[in-house]
C-alpha angles and dihedrals in degrees: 000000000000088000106125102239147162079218115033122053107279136150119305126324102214106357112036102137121200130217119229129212122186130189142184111205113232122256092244093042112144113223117271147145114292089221091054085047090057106044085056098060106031113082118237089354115138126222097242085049087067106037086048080054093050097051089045090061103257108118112081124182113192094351087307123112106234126179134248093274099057120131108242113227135204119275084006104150104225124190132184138182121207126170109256113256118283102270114222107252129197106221112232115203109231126194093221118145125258127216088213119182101179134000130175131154097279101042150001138220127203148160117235119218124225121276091030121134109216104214125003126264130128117348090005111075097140134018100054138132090253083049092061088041103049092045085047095039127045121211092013109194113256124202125221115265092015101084109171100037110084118181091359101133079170149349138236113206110264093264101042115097125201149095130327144179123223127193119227105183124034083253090061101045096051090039097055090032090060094049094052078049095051092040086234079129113092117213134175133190142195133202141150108244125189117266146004113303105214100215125054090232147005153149124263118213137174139103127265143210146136118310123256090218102040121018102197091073139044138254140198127247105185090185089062093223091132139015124038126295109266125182125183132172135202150174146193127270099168148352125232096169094240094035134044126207107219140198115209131194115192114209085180132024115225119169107271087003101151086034090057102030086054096060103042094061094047110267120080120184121278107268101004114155107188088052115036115268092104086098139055103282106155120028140047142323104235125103105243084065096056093051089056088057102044090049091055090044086053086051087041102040090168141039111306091241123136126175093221104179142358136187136191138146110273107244097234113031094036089226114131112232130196137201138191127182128191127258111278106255096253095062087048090053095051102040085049088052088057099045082061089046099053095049091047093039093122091051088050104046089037093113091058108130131176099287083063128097143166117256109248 
């Protein structure tokens, strides 16, 4: 359950923070594995934390990410970037409301809101998702390694709305945990993403870590030489010109992976700050136009992403359930908003002269 994952429990949503190390090999330095170098020299650092660090693309020798096997050099300059350790945190019940679909004593739906934190950590202490659970549900299961998470089989990113499952005993939370593991859960999303995709359909791939410039958000390494192999698939739902409504379907479950997967092939989501569709991307250059989108941007202050539906067996009585929710009020605004646009697109664009173009 350690996978980094926009699905399954991994390290901070908004606010995980890294550590850095950085070292210059002695002149007289004898050849030897850079993951034996470091583990030398990091504190209560294992040697598979490293080497974990390495394949994800962290561990960078003369401004060149190397794996965990590379003879280090003297005078090589040698730099990683490891999360800081799990702090211990006191849960604190909240009496915050719960969208809840659908609750019994093994397990509980429900549908997170925008600008929630899942689970605590720095810079989120109260207010979170595990806040409202722990105040709603005595004795939530807790997994090993994931302290501070109790009942969280999985996440969704702070400003991503959309359905989630809860355990509620140990045998529910192994149970569900192993089926988002084995992909035998079925998810869907939904998100606006800018322009117009040109198939109906089609499969993402392309692996992702951390990226070597920011390491609060993911990148894709399509030579999948680093990061973890990550496959979505998607598909239209309907067409605005400038904008696309998607389907995804994730097959893995990578942190940020519709987020990321989205951009690198061209069309991030609408308002997405991390990864580039906070500006204007696809239109025109007029300003009526950009007042539309700000305005849509001021009704969608966030990325267009809902978790629609999700699937899975029920741990106890074995019968798969399924649940759907409806699209949060600010993406059907603005899709609305959009659906007007398009079929008054010439009156819109009618004051177009000749210093106005439309955006590549």
């Amino acid at each position: 359950m350690r996978e980094e994952d926009e699905e399954l429990i991994d390290g901070q949503d908004d606010e995980e923070l890294f550590e850095h190390y950085k070292y210059i090999a002695d002149k007289g330095q004898t050849v030897l594995r850079i993951d034996k170098f470091l583990n030398d020299r990091l504190p209560n650092t294992s040697r598979n934390k490293i080497q974990d660090a390495a394949n994800d693309g962290n561990v960078v020798v003369n401004g060149v990410v190397v794996k965990p096997n590379y003879k280090v050099k003297p005078l090589d300059e040698i730099s990683i970037v490891l999360p800081y350790p799990p702090r211990v945190i006191d849960l604190i019940p909240q009496n915050i409301p719960l969208d809840i679909l659908y609750e019994d004593d093994t397990l509980l739906v429900l549908n997170k809101p925008s600008n929630m934190v899942v689970h605590p950590g720095y810079g989120n202490y109260e207010g979170t998702l595990v806040n409202a659970l722990i105040y709603h549900i005595n004795n939530l299961p807790e997994a090993d390694g994931n302290e501070g998470r109790p009942g969280l089989v999985h996440r969704l990113d702070k400003n991503t709305t959309g359905i989630m499952v809860i355990a509620k005993t140990e045998r529910a939370l192994t149970h569900l945990a192993k089926q988002f593991a084995d992909r035998t859960s079925s998810r869907t999303y939904q998100a606006l993403v800018w322009g117009d995709m040109k198939e109906d359909s089609g499969r993402i791939e392309g692996n992702i870590g951390r990226s070597l410039k920011n390491r609060k958000l993911m990148d894709i390494f399509p030579d999948g030489d680093f990061g973890k192999v990550a496959i979505t698939n998607y598909k239209v739902l309907e067409r605005f010109g400038y904008v696309t409504l998607v389907q995804y379907k994730l097959e893995t479950g990578r942190t940020h992976q519709i987020r990321a997967h989205s951009k690198y092939i061209g069309h991030p989501l609408f308002n997405d700050p991390e990864y580039g569709g906070d500006r204007i991307l696809k239109g025109t250059t007029f300003t009526k136009y950009k007042q539309f989108i700000n305005n849509c941007f001021d009704i969608l202050p966030r990325q267009a992403l809902h978790a629609k539906t999700l699937g899975f067996t029920h741990p106890e009585t074995n019968e798969f359930m399924e649940f759907n929710s409806e699209l949060p009020d600010d993406m059907q605004q603005v899709i609305s908003r959009w659906k007007n646009y398009i079929v008054n697109r010439s009156l819109n664009e009618e004051e177009i002269d000749d210093s106005g173009k439309e955006l590549a």
